[in-house]
C-alpha positions as CSV (number, residue, x, y, z in Angstrom):
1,X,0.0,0.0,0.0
2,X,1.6,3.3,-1.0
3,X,2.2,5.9,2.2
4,X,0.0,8.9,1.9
5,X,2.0,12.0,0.3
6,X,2.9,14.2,3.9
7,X,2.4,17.8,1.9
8,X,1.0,19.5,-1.0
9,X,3.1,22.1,-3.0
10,X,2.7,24.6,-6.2
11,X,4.9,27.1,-7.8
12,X,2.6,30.4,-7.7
13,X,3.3,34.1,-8.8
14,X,4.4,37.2,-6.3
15,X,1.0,38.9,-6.6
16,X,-1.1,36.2,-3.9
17,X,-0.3,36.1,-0.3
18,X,0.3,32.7,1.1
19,X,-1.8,32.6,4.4
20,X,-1.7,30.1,7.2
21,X,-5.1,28.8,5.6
22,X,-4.5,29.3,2.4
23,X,-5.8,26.3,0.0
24,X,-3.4,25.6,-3.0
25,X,-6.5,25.2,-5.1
26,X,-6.9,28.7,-4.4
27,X,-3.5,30.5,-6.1
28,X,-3.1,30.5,-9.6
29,X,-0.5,28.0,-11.0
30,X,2.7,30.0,-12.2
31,X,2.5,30.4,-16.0
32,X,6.6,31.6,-17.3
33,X,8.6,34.2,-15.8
34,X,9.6,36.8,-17.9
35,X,13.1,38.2,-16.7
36,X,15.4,40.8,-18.3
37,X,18.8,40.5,-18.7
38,X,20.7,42.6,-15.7
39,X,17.2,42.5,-14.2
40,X,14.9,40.8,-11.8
41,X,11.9,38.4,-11.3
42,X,10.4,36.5,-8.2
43,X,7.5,33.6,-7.6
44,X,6.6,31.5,-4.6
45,X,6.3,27.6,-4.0
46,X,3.7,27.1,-1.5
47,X,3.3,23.7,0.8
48,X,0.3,22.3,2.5
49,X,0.8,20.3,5.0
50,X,-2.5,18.0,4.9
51,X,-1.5,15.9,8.1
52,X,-2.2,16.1,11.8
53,X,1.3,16.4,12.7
54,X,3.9,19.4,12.3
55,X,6.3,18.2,9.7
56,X,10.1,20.1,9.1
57,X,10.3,21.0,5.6
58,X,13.5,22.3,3.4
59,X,13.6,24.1,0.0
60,X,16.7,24.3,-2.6
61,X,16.6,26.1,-6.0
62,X,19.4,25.3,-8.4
63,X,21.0,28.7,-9.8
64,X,22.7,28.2,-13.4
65,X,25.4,30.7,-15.0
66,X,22.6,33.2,-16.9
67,X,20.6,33.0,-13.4
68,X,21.3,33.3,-10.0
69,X,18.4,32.3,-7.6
70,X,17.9,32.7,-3.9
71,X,15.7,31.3,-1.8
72,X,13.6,32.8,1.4
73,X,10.9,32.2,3.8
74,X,7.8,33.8,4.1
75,X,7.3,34.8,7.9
76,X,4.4,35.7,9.7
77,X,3.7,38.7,11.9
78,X,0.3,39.4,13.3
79,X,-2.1,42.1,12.2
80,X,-4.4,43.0,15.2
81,X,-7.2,44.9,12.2
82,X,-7.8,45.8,8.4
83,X,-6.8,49.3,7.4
84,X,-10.2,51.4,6.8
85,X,-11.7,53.6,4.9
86,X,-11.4,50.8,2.3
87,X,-14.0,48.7,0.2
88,X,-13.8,45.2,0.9
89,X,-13.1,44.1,-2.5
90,X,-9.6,46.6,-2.3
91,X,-8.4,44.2,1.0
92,X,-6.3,41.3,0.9
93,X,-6.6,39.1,3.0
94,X,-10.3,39.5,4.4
95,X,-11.2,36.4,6.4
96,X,-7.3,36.0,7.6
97,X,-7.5,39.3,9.5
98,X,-7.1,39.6,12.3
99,X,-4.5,37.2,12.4
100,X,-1.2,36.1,10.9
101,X,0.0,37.4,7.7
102,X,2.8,37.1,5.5
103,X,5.2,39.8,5.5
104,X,9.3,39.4,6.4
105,X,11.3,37.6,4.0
106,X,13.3,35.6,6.5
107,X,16.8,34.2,5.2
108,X,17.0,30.3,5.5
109,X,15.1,27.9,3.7
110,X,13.4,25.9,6.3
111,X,10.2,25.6,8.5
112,X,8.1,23.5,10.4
113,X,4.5,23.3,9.1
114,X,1.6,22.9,11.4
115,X,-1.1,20.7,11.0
116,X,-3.6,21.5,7.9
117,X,-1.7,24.7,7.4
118,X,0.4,26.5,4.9
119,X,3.2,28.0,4.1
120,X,5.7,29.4,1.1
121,X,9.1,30.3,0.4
122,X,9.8,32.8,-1.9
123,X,12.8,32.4,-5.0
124,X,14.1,36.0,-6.4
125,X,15.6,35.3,-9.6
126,X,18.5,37.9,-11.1
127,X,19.7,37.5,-14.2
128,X,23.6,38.0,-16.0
129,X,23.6,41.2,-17.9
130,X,25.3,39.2,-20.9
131,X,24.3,35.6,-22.1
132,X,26.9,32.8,-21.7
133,X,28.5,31.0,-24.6
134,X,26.5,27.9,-23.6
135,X,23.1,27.8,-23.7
136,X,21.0,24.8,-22.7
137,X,17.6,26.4,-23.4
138,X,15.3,26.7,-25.7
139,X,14.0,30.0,-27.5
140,X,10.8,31.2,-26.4
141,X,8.6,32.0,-29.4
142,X,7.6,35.2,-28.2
143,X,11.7,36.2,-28.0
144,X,14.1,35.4,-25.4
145,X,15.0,32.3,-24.2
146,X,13.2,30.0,-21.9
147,X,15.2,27.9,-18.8
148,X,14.1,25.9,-16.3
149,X,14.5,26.9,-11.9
150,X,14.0,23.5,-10.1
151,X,12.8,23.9,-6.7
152,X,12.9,20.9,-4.5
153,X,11.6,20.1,-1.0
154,X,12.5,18.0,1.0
155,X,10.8,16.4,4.7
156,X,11.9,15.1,7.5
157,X,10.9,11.7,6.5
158,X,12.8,11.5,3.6
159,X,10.2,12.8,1.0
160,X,11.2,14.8,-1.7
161,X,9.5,16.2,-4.7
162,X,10.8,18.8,-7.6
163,X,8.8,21.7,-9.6
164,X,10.4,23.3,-12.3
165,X,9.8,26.7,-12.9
166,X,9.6,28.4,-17.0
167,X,11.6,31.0,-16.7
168,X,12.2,32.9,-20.1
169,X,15.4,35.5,-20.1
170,X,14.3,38.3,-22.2
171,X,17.4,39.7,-24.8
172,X,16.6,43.1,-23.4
173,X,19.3,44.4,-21.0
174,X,17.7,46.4,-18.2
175,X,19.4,50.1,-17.5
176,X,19.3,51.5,-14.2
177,X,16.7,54.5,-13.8
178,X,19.5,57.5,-14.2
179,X,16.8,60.0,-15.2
180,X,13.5,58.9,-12.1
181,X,14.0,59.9,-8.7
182,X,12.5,57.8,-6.4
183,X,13.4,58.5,-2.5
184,X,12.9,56.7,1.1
185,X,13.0,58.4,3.8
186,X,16.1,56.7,5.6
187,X,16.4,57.3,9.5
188,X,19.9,56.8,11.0
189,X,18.3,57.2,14.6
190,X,16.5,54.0,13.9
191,X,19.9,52.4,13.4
192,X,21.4,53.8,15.9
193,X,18.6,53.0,18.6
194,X,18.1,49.4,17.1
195,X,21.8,48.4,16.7
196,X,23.1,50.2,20.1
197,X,25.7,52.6,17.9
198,X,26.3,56.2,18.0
199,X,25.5,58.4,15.2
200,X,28.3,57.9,12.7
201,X,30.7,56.0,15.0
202,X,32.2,53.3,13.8
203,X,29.7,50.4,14.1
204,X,27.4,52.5,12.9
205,X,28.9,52.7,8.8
206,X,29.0,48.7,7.9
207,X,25.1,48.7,9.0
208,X,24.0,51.8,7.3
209,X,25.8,50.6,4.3
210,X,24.0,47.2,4.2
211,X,20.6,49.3,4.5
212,X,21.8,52.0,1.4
213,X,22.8,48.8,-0.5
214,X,19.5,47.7,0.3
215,X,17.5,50.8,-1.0
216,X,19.2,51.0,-4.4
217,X,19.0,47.5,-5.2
218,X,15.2,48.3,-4.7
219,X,15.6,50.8,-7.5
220,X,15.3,53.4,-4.6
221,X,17.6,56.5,-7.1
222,X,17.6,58.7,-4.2
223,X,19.1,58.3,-0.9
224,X,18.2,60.6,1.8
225,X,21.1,62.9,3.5
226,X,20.9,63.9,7.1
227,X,22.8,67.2,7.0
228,X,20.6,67.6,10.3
229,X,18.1,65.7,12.5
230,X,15.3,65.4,10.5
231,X,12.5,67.7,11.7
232,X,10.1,65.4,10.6
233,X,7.4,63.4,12.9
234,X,8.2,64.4,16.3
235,X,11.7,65.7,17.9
236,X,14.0,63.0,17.3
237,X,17.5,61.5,18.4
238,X,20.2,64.5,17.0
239,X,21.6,62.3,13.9
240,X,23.1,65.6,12.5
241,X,26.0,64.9,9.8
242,X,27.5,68.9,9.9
243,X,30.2,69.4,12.5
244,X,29.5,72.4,14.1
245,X,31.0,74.8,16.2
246,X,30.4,78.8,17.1
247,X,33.3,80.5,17.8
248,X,33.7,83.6,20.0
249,X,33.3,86.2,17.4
250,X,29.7,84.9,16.5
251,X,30.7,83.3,13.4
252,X,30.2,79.3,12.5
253,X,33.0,76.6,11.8
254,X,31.6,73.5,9.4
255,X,32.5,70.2,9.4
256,X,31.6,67.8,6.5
257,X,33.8,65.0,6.8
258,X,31.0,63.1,8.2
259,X,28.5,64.5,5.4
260,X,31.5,63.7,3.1
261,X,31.2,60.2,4.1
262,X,27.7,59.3,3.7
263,X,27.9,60.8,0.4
264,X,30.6,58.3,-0.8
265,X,28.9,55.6,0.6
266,X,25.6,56.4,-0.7
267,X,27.2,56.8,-4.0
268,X,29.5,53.8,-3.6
269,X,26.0,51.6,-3.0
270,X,24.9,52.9,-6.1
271,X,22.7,56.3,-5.3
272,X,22.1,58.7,-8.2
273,X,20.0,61.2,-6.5
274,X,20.2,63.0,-3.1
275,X,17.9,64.5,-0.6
276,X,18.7,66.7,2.1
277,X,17.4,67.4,5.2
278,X,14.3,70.3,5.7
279,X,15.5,73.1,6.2
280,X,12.3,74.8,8.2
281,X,9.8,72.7,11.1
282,X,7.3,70.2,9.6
283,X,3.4,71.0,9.0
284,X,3.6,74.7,9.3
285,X,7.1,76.2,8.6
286,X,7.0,78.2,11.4
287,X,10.2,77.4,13.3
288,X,14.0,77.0,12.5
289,X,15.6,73.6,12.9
290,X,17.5,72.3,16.0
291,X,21.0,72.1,15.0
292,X,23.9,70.5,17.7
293,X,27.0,71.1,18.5
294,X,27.0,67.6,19.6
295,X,25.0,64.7,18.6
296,X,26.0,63.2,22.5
297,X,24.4,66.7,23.7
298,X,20.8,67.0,23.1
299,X,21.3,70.5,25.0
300,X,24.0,71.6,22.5
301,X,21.6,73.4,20.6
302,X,22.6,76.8,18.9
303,X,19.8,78.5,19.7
304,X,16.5,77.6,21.4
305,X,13.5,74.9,19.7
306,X,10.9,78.1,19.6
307,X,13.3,80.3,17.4
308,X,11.0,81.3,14.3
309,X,11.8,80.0,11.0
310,X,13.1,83.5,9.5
311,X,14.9,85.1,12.7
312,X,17.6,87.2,12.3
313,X,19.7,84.2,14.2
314,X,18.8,81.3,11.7
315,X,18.9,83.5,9.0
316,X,22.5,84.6,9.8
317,X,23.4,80.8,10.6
318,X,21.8,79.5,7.0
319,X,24.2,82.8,5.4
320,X,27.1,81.6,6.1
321,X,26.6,77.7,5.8
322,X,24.7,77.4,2.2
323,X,27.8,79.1,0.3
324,X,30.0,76.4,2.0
325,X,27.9,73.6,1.4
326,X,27.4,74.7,-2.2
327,X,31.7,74.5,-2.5
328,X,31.0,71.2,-1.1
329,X,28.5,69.8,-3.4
330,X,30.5,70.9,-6.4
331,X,33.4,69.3,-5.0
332,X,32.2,66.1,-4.8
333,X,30.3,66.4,-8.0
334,X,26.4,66.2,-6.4
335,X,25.4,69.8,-7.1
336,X,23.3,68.7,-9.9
337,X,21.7,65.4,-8.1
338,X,20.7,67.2,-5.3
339,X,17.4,67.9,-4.1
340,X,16.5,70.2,-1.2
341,X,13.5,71.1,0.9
342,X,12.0,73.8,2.9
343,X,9.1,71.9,5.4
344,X,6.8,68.6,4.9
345,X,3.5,69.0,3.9
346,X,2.3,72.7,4.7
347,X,-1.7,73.0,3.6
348,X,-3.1,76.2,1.9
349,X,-3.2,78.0,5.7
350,X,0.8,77.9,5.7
351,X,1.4,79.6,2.1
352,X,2.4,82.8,4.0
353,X,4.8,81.1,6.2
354,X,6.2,78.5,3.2
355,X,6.8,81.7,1.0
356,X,8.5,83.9,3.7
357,X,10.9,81.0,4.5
358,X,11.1,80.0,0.6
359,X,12.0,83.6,-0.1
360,X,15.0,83.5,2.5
361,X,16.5,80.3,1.0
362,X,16.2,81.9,-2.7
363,X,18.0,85.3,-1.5
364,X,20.9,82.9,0.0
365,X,21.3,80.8,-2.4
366,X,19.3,81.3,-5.5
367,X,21.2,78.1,-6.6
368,X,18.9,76.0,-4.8
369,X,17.0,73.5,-5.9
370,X,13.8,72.6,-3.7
371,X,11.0,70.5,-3.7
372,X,8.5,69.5,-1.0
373,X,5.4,67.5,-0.4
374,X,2.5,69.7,-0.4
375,X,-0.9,68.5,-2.5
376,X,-2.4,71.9,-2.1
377,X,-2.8,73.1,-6.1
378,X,-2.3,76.8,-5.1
379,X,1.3,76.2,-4.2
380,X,1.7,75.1,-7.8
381,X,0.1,77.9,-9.1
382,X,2.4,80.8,-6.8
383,X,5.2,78.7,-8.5
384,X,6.5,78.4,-4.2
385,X,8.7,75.1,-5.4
386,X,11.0,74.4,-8.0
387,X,9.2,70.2,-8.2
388,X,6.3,70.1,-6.1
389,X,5.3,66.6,-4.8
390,X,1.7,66.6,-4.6
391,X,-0.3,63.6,-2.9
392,X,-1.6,61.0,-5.4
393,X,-5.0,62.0,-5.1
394,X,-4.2,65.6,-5.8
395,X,-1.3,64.7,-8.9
396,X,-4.2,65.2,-11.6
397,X,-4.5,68.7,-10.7
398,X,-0.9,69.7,-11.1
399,X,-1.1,67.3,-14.4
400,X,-3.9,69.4,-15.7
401,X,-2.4,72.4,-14.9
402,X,0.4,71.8,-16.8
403,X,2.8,71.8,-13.8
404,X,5.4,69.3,-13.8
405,X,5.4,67.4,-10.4
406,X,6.7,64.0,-8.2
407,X,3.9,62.4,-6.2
408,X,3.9,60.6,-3.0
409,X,1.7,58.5,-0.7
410,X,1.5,57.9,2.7
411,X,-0.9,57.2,5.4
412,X,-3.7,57.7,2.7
413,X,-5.2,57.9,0.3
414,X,-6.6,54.5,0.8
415,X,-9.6,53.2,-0.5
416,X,-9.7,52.6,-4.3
417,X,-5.7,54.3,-4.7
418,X,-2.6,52.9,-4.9
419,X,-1.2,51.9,-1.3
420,X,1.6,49.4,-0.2
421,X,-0.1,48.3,3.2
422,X,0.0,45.3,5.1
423,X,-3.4,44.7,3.4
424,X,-2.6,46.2,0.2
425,X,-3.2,43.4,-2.9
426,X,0.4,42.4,-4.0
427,X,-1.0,43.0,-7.6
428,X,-2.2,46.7,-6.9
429,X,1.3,47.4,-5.7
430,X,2.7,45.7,-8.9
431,X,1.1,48.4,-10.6
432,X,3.1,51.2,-9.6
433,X,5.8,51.3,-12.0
434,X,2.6,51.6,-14.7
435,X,0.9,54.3,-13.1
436,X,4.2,56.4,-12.3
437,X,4.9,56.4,-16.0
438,X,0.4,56.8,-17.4
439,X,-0.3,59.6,-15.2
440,X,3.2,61.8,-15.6
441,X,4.9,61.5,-12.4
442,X,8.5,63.1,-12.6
443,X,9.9,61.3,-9.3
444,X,8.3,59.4,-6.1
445,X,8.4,60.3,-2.6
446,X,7.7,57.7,0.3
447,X,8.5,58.9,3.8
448,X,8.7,55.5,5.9
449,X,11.9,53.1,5.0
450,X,12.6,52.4,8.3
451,X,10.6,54.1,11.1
452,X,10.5,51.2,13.9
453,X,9.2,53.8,16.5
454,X,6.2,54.5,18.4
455,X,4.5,57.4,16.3
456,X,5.8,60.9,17.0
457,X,8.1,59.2,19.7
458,X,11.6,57.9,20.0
459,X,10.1,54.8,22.0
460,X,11.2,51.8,19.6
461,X,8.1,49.3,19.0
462,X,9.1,45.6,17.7
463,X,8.1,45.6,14.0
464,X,7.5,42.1,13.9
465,X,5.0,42.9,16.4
466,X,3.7,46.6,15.5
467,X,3.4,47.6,12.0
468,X,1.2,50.7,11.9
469,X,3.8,52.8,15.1
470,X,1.3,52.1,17.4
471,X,-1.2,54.4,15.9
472,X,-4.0,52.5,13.8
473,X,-6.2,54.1,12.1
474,X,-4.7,57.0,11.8
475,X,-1.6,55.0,10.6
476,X,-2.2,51.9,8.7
477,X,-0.7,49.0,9.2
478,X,2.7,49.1,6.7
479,X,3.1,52.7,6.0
480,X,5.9,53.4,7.8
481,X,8.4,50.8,7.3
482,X,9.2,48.2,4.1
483,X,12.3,46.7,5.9
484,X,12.9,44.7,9.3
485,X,15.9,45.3,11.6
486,X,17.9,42.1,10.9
487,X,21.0,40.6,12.8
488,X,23.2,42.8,11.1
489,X,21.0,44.4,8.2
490,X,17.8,44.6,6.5
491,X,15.0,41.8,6.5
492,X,12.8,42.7,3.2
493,X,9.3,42.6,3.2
494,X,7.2,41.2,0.3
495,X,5.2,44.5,-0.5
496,X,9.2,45.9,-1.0
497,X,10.2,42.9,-3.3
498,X,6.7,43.7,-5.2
499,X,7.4,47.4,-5.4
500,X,11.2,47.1,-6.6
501,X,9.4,44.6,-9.7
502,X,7.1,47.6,-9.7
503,X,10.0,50.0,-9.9
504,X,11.9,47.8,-12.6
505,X,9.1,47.6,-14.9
506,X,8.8,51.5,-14.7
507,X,12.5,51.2,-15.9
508,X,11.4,49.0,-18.6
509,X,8.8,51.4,-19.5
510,X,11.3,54.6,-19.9
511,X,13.9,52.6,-21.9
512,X,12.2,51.1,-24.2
513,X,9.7,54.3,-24.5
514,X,6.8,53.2,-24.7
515,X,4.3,56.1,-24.4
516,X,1.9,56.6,-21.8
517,X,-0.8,55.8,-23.8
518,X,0.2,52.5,-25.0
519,X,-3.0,50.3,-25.0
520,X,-1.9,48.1,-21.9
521,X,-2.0,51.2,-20.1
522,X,-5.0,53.0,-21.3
523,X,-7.2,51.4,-19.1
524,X,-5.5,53.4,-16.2
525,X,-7.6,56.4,-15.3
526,X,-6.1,57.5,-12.1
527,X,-3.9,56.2,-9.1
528,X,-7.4,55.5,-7.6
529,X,-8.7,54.2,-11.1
530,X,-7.4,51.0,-12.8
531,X,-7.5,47.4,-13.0
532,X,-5.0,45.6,-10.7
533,X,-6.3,42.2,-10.9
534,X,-3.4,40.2,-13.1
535,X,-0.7,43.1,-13.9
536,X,1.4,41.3,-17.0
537,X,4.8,42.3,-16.8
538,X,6.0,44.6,-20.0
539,X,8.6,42.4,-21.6
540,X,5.2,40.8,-22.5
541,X,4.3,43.1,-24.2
542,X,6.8,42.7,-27.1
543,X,8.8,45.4,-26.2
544,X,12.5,46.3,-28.0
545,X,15.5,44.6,-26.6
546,X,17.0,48.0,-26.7
């Protein structure tokens, strides 16, 4: 009599989250991966265990000379709600929430399966920029060439079983996104407070470097520059990059050999873009920023927290630092790349106060180039910002207005738009790169890389445990980070691995120029308008090689 077969498995796509309960019947079978050259792809094998034991499972993909393949499991972390304010049929994972969901991409390839339950592990592909001389493959007859991933697991028992996975290696060569922005915001004090470092000691480099590598390998363009603490979502930990000392006659002394450093690294990871920090308070522009004389001395500050935004004090400080820091930025070559701001998200009440301290920064250095996240069409029109970055919901408006603009989200909007929540379908997210490149974006702006804190605190939370900073509704769960704190560097999440495939077929998009009105994206309306329900990638689309 044959033994009954322990566990179930099936090769899947990257757009279905595997749940505890999952069925297999329930995820589409995977159909062939189309990869470019130099580029990316990713699918899942998911395993049932249909016994009333806990069995130990392993998984092992074999990685050939044109493909490398790497191998992860899915984790679990618990969501307490669903994020509102959206229609049910815009939720993944209704009748799993509350409950466990998959999230962190854990390295390892084993697990132990419960009884009746499931779980996946999740293969990323990358593929040589060049083809080898020897080629075992076959052509595919829509172009590229077609190989074959095995994936085997492998029980406790002794039972094994191989898939094989259609993987077809497109001739086009991807080509990193030299002319998009895209930006993170990147907190240091969340390093520092996580891995038990100083700001910019030495411990603190090797891990920030892991996490920069991280972001640009995301196709994150942008890295974000801490020139000071960032006045951004409550008074944080001084992470201030500018050395800074006031000597006796009044006058400043600058520092930036630490600035200089980041820099080098960012660049060294592979950065094309920089953002520096505000240079006025958040939501209101109404005070100056608190600058150190000491990141070890939080009451090192130059001048009080309530100092206004254009006093005679702050005004005389930002004199004689911007022509220094503009020597600096030619000398390392990033004048051009960089990307400045004056305060986060002031509404139509602030215009006053965002013009006053905009005004200040043109007279000091009219070299400046500044953008900021404000939605508010009027600051468009007064022409207050060199790039405004206007919400997604409110991007049409600049569009229509002829106003070249990034866009952003963040806590909202939710609902129909675009998100990249903890309950956001993985094929919505997929859709980003499309979008971006339909509806004009000139850049994207997300603010939450890595905040592990309790909102508006510096009290850490445990992100495998909190996702949302302790402040659901308000914040949803997944907005404010994409990454986990690792041993020694970042844990990726799946909506990140979904958003860099996002992020490479915008890439795709730009180099092969396809125009925004391409018929597989004219049924996109809007970020809160289009059809997200099996996002084909565009090297199906019979796109140039070059």
């Amino acid at each position: 009599m044959t033994a009954p077969v322990p566990i179930e498995a099936r090769l899947t796509d990257t757009l279905r989250r595997v749940y505890p309960c999952t069925r297999l019947d329930e995820l589409a079978r995977l159909g062939i991966v189309p990869i470019p050259r130099n580029g990316a792809a990713s699918f899942q094998i998911a395993i049932h265990n249909a016994t009333p034991e806990p069995i130990r499972v392993s998984a092992s993909v074999v990685s050939s000379d044109e493909l490398a393949a790497t191998i992860r499991r899915v984790g679990l972390v618990p969501m307490r709600h669903h994020n509102t304010a959206t229609p049910r049929n815009h939720l993944d994972g209704v009748g799993h929430v509350p409950g466990f969901v998959p999230d962190p991409l854990f390295p390892g390839a084993e697990t132990t399966i419960g009884p009746f339950e499931t779980q996946a592990f999740w293969i990323s592909l990358h593929a040589a920029d060049a083809p080898r001389r020897h080629r075992p493959s076959g052509r595919a007859a829509d172009g590229g060439r077609l190989h074959s991933v095995p994936v085997t697991i492998t029980c406790e028992d002794g039972f094994r079983q191989t898939l094989e996975a259609s993987v077809r290696l497109a001739d086009l060569v991807l080509q990193p996104l030299d002319d998009f922005p895209i930006t993170h915001w990147f907190y240091a004090d969340a390093l520092c407070d996580w891995y038990c470092c100083g700001p910019f000691e030495a411990a603190f480099w090797p891990v920030a470097e892991r996490y920069m590598t991280n972001l640009t390998r995301h196709h994150n363009t942008c890295v974000y520059v801490p020139l000071f603490t960032p006045p951004t979502d409550g008074v944080k930990r001084p992470t201030q990059l500018l050395g800074v000392r006031r000597r006796r006659d009044g006058t400043y002394a600058f520092s930036f050999a630490q600035v200089r450093r980041w820099l080098r690294t960012a660049r060294r990871c592979g950065a094309r873009f920089f953002e520096w920090t505000h240079f006025f308070t958040q939501w209101g522009v109404e005070r100056a920023l608190r600058i150190y004389r000491s990141n070890a001395d939080e009451q090192s500050l130059l001048w009080p927290p309530e100092t206004a935004a254009t006093s005679p004090v702050y005004r005389e400080f930002l004199r004689q630092l911007l022509p220094q820091l503009r020597v600096f930025l030619e000398e390392e070559g990033v004048l051009d790349c960089s990307y400045f701001h004056v305060s986060d998200e002031p509404g139509v009440q602030h215009v006053e106060n965002y013009r006053a301290a905009r005004e200040m920064l043109r007279a000091l250095a009219p070299w400046m180039k500044v953008c900021d996240a404000l939605s508010d069409i009027e600051f468009g029109r007064l022409g207050l910002t060199d790039i405004p970055i206007p919400s997604i919901h409110a991007a049409p408006d600049y569009v229509a207005a002829g106003i070249p603009a990034w866009t952003y989200f963040c806590c909202g909007p939710r609902g129909t738009y675009l998100n990249r929540l903890m309950d956001t379908p993985l094929g919505k997210i997929r859709m980003a790169g499309r979008l971006l490149h339909r509806l004009g974006a000139q850049g994207f702006l997300h603010w939450g890389y890595n905040y592990w804190y309790r909102s508006q605190t510096r009290e850490l939370i445990d992100p495998f445990d909190e996702q949302a900073g302790g402040a659901w509704p308000g914040w949803p769960y997944g907005d404010p980070f994409v990454v986990y704190p690792g041993h020694d560097g970042p844990i990726d999440s799946i909506r990140w691995e979904v958003w860099a495939e996002a992020m490479q077929d915008l890439a795709i998009l730009r180099q092969t120029g396809i125009a925004s009105d391409h018929p597989e994206l004219a049924s996109i309306e809007g970020y809160g308008a289009f059809d997200w329900s099996g996002p084909s990638s565009p090297l199906d689309w019979g796109v140039p090689s070059r």
